[in-house]
C-alpha positions in Angstrom: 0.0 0.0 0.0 3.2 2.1 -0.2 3.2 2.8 -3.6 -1.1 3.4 -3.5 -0.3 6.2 -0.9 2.8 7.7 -3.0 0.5 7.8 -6.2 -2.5 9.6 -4.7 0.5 12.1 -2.9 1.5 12.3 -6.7 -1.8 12.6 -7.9 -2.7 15.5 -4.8 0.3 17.3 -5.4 -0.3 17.3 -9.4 -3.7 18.9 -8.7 -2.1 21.6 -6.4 0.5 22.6 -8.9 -2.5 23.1 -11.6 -4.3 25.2 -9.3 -3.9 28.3 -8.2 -5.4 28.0 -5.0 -4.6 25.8 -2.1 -7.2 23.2 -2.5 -4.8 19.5 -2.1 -2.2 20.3 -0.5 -3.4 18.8 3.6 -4.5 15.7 1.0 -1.2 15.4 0.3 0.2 16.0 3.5 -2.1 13.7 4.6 -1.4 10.8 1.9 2.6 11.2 3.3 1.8 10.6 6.8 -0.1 8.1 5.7 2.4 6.1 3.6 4.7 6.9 6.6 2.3 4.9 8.5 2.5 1.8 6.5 5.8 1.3 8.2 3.6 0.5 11.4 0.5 -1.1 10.7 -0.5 -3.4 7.1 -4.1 -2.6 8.3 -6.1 -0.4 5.7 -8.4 0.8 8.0 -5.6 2.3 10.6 -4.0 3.9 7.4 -7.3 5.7 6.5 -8.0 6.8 9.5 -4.2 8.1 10.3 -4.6 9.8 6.4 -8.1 10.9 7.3 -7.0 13.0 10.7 -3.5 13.8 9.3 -5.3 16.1 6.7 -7.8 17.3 8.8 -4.8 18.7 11.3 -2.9 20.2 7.8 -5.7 21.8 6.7 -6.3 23.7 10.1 -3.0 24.5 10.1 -3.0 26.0 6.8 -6.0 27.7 6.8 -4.5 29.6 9.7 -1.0 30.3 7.8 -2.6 31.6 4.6 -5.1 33.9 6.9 -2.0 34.9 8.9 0.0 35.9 5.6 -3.2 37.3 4.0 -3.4 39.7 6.8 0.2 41.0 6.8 0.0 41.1 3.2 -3.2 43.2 3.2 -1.8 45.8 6.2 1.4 45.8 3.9 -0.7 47.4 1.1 -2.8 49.7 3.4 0.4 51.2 4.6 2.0 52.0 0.8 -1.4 53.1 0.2 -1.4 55.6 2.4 1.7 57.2 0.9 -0.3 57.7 -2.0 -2.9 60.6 -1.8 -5.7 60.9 -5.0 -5.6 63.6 -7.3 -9.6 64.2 -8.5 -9.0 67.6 -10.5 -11.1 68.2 -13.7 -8.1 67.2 -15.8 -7.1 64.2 -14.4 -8.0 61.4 -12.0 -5.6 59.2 -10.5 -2.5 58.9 -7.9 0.1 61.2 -6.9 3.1 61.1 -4.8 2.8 63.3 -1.1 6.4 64.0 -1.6 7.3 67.6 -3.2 9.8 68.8 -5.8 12.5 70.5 -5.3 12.7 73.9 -7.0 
């Protein structure tokens, strides 16, 4: 069952890199621990369950990394936005720098 739990990592990991969201990746996490398993027990139903719990723990753990980085990333663009300042003349509409030219 080694080489079942490799192939459906494979197959997880496949369907991750074609996506571009995290959709497979605890699946695959989970198929490892899995396969890592085998090394213990030859009983199918242990090995389900270990896969089955194993990507249940990866995906709460990943949920809470990509939340984590989604929220530094979003207060990293709130603070270069607030370097910016909007220009609404009757010319032009946009962005503009706060800094000033030198003369």
């Amino acid at each position: 069952m080694v080489f079942g739990w490799f192939a459906f990592f494979i197959i997880f990991l496949i369907i991750e890199l074609l996506s571009n969201r995290v959709v497979t990746l605890w699946f695959a996490i989970g198929s490892m621990v899995a396969m890592v398993s085998t090394v213990y027990t030859s009983s199918i139903l242990y090995q389900f369950a270990v896969f089955f719990v194993s990507s249940i723990i990866a995906k709460l753990i990943i949920e809470k990394s990509v939340k984590t980085l989604q929220s530094k990333i979003d207060k990293a663009k709130r603070k270069t936005s607030r370097k910016r300042k909007t220009t609404n003349n009757s010319k032009k509409k946009g962005t503009s720098s706060t800094k000033r030219k030198k003369k």
